[in-house]
C-alpha positions in Angstrom: 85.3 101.2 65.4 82.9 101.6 68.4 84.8 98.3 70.4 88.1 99.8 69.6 86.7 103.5 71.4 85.3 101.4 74.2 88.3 99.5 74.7 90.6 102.8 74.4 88.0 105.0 76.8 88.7 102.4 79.5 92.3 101.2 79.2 92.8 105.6 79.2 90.7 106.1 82.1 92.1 103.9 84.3 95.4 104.6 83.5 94.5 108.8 84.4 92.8 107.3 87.5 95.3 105.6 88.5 98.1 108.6 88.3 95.1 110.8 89.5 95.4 108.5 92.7 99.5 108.5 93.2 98.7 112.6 93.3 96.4 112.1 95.7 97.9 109.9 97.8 100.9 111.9 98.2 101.4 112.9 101.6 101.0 109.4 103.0 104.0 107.5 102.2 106.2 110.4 103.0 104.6 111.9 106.0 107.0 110.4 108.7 109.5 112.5 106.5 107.5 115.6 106.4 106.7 115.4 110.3 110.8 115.2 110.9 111.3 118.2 108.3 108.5 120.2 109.3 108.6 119.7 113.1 104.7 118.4 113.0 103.1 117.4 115.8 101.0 113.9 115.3 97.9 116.1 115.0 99.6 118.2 112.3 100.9 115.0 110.2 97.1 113.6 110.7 95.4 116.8 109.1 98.3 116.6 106.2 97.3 113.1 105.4 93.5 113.7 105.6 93.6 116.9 103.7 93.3 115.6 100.2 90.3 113.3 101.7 88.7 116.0 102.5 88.1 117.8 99.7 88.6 115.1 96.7 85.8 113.5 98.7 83.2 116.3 98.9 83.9 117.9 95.6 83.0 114.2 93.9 79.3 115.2 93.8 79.1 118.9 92.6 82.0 117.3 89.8 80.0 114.4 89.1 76.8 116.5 88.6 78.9 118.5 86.2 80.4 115.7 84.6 77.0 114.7 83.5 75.4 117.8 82.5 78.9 118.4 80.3 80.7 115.5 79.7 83.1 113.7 81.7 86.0 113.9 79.1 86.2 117.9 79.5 85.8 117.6 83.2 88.1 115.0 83.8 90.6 116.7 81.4 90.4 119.8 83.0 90.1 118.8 86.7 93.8 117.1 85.6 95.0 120.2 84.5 93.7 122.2 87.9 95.5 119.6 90.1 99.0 120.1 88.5 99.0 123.6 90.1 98.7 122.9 93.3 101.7 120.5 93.3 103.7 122.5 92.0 102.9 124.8 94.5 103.6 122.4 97.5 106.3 121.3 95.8 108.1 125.3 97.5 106.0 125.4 100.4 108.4 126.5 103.1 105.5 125.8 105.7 103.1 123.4 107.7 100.5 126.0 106.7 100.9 126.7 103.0 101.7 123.0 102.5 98.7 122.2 104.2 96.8 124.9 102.4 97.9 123.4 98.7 97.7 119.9 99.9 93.9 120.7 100.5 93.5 121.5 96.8 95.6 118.3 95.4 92.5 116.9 97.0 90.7 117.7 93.9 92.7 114.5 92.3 90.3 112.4 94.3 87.6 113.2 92.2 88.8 111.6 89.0 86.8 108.0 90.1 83.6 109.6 89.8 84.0 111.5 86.7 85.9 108.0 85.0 83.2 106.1 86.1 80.5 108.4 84.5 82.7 108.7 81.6 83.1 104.6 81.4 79.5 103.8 82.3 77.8 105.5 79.3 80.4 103.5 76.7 78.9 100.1 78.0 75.4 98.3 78.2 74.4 97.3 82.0 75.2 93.6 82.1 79.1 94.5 81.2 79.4 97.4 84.0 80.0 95.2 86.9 83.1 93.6 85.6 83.7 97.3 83.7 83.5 99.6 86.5 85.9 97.1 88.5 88.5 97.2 86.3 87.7 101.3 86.4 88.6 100.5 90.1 92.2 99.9 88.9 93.0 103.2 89.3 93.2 102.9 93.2 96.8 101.0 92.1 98.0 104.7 92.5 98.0 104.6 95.8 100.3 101.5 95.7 102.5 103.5 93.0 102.6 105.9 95.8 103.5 104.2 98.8 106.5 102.2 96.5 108.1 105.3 94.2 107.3 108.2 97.1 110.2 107.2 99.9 113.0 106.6 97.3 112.4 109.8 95.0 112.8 111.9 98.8 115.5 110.0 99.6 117.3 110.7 95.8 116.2 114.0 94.7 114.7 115.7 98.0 111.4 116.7 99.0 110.3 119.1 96.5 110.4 116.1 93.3 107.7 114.1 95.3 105.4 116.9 94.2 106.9 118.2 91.1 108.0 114.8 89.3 103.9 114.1 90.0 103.4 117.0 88.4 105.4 116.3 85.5 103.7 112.7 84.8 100.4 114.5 85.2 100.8 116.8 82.7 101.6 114.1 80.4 99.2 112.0 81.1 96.5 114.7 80.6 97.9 115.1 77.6 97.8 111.3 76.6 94.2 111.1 77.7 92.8 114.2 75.7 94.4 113.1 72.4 93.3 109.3 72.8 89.3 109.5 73.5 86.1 111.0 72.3 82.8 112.3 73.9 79.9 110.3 73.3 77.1 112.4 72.2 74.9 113.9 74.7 71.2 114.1 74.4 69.6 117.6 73.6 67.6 117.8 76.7 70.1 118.4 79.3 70.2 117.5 82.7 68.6 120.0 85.1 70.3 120.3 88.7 66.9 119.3 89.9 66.8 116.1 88.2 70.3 115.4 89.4 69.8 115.5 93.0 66.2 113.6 92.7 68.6 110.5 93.5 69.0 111.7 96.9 65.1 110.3 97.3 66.4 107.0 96.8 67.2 104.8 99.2 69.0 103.1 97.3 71.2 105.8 97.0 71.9 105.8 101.0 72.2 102.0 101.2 75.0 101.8 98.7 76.7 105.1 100.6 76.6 103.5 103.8 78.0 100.0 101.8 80.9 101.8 100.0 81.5 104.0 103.5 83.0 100.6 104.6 84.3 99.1 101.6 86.1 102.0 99.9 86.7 104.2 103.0 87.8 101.0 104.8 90.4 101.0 101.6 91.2 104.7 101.5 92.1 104.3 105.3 94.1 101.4 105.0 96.0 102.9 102.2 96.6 106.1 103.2 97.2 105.5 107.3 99.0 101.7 107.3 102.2 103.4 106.7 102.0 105.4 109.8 100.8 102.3 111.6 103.9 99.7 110.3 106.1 102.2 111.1 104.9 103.2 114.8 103.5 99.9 115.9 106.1 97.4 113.9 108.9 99.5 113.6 109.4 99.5 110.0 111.1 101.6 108.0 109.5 103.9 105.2 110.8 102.3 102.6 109.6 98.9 104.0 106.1 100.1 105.0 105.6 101.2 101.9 106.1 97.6 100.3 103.6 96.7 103.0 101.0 99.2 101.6 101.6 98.6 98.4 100.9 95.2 98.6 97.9 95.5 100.4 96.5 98.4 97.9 97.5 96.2 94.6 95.7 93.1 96.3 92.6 95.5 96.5 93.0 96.8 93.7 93.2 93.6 91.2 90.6 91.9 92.9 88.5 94.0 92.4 87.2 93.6 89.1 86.6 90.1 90.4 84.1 91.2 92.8 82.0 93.0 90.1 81.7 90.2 88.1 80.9 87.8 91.3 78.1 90.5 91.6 77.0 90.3 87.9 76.9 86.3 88.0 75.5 85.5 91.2 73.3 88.9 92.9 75.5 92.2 94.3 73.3 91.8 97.9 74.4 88.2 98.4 77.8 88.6 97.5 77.6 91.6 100.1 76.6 89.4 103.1 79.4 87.0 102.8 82.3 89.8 102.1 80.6 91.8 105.4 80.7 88.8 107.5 84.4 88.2 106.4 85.3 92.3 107.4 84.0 91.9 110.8 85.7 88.7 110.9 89.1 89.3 110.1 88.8 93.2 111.7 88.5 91.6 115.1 90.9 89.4 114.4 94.0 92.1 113.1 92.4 93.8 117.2 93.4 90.7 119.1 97.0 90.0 116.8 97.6 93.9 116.5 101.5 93.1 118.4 102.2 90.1 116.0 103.4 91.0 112.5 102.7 87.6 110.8 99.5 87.2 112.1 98.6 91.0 111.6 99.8 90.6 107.8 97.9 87.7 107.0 94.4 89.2 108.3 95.8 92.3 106.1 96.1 90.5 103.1 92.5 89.1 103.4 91.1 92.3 104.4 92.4 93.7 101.4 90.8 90.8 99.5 87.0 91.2 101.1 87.2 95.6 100.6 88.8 94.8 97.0 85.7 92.3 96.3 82.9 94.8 98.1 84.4 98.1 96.3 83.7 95.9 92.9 80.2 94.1 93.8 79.0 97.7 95.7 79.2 99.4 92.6 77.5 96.9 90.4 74.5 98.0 91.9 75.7 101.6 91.3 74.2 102.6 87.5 71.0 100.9 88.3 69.8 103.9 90.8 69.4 105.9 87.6 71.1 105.3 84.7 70.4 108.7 83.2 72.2 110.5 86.7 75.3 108.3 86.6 77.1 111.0 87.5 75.4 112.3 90.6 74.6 109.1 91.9 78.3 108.3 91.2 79.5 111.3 93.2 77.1 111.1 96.4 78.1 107.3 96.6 81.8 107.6 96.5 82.0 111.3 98.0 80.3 109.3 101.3 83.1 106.3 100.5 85.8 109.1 100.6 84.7 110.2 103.7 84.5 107.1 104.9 88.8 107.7 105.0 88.2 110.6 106.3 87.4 109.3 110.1 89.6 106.4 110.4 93.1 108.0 110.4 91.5 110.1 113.0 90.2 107.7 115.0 93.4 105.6 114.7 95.5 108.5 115.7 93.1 109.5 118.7 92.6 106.1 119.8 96.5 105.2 119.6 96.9 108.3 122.0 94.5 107.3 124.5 95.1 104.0 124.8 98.5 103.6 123.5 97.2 101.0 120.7 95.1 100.5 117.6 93.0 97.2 118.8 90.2 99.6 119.5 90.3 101.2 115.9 89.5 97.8 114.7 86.9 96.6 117.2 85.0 100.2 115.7 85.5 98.8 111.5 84.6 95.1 113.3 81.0 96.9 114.7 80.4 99.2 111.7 81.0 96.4 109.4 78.5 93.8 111.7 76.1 97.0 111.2 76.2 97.1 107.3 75.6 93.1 107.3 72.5 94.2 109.7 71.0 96.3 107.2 71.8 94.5 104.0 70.1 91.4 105.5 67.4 93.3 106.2 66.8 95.3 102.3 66.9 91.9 101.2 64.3 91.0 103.2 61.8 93.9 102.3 62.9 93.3 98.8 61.8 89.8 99.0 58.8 90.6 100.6 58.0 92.8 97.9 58.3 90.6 95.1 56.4 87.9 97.0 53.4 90.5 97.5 53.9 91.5 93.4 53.8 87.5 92.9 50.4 87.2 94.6 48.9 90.1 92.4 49.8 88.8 88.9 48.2 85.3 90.2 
């Protein structure tokens, strides 16, 4: 009974992550569209896009503190439920500022990866969660779902049924998800806010941040500004950018269950080095061939590859911070992550402004991602140190 409840929690929490993610992600694919209607200037488009970031990134740790002290199946339930108003909402904004204003709250849609993933983690035993939590990572295929479905429903049914045909499939969904699983049972002692943010001493907790800053905000940023960049630098339509995107966010995506159970097999920290060294490869690579499509594309496809494999092998290492504060560690890890694509649509936009390209965007993720290969070299060092010391003792 048990393996048929595991198997159901996670096949039913990906598939609520996943149209969790096409909410979130729903100002992206259509924002050339909304700039036209809306008479947005590129600042104004930027801060639509980024909105959701924003708060579906912050929110994940207060929600994934809750989550634990609760249980995730209420949270993610009702967090759901929250998001349909907001889209509904947008769905007759008749303004840059109210649609701004309700796009902010469909953030809250961003914070379904932290609650699935402390929902997920407590239904399996440690040496299963690498490959576990990637396939949990499946739910960034929303963004895909996004980028593919998004242009056509404008162009069929107008505007307003991007937001409320969303809505519509999240209310089912909800629905689908509440019916189909169970809360484990929690322990009597509960789990004091104090004892939640104790994972903040960690450094563990700021290693893997910084890590999934690149890996997943690196993917975040991809997804939710490479429309805006096939269109204005390659001069392809919506409908053709959005293939683009999708394809990138679905390579990603897949792989990603790959690189958690690279990271269970072989070591999480070793698998790092070689997927950082291939980011600041290929991202100095997409700055030199940033005015040739093919070239561009095929750095794209294996960036997506090396973030799909980190996002998987980074969170590996996630549960074994503190396997009683999944939750919180959960949230502060991928709130930073969500943040992480935050910046980079801002950057891109400033930097296309300035300069009149996005080569120097990518010479910044080339730096940041040498950086993170810097300091993963160097815990592996102490770490070894350590257990060389410990060695000596028990001799």
């Amino acid at each position: 009974m048990k393996k048929k409840e595991q198997i159901s929690v996670l096949i039913l929490s990906t598939l609520a992550m996943i149209v969790s993610f096409t909410v979130w992600s729903v100002f992206s694919p259509i924002a050339n569209t909304l700039q036209e209607h809306y008479q947005l200037s590129e600042a104004q488009k930027s801060s639509l896009i980024v909105a959701p970031i924003i708060l579906g990134s912050l929110m994940r740790i207060p929600v994934g503190i809750i989550a634990d002290k609760y249980g995730a199946r209420k949270v993610y339930t009702i967090t759901m439920l929250f998001t349909i108003f907001p889209m509904i909402a947008a769905g007759f904004a008749n303004s840059f500022s109210s649609l701004l204003f309700w796009g902010f709250f469909i953030g809250m849609a961003g914070t379904t990866f932290t609650i699935a993933v402390t929902y997920v983690t407590k239904w399996f035993p440690p040496e299963k969660q690498g490959f576990v939590l990637g396939i949990i990572g499946i739910g960034n295929l929303g963004t895909a779902i996004a980028s593919l479905s998004l242009p056509s429903i404008v162009n069929n049914f107008g505007l307003q049924w991007a937001f409320w045909g969303l809505a519509v499939v999240l209310m089912i969904m909800t629905m689908i998800f509440w019916f189909g699983t169970r809360e484990l049972s929690k322990s009597k002692k509960g789990i004091t806010l104090k004892e939640s943010l104790s994972v903040t001493r960690y450094r563990s907790t700021w290693l893997l941040s910084l890590y999934y800053f690149l890996t997943f905000g690196g993917f975040v940023a991809f997804g939710f500004y490479l429309p805006t960049l096939l269109q204005e630098s390659f001069h392809l339509s919506a409908v053709d950018s959005g293939l683009n995107v999708a394809g990138f966010v679905m390579v990603a995506t897949f792989i990603r269950p790959l690189g958690g159970y690279i990271a269970d097999k072989y070591g999480a920290n070793q698998v790092l080095v070689f997927l950082f060294s291939g980011i600041t490869l290929f991202a100095t690579l997409m700055a030199v061939f940033i005015s040739h499509f093919q070239l561009f594309s095929i750095c794209l496809v294996i960036m997506a590859i090396l973030l799909g494999l980190g996002n998987g092998a980074v969170f590996k290492l996630v549960p074994a911070v503190s396997p009683t504060n999944t939750g919180a560690v959960t949230g502060i890890i991928s709130a930073v992550g969500g943040i992480g694509g935050f910046f980079p649509p801002l950057v891109m936009g400033v930097v296309n402004g300035v300069t009149g390209s996005y080569s120097l965007g990518f010479v910044f993720l080339a730096l940041f991602a040498l950086s993170c290969l810097l300091i993963n070299f160097s815990s592996m060092f102490v770490l070894s140190q350590r257990n060389r010391k410990f060695l000596r003792k028990s001799n």
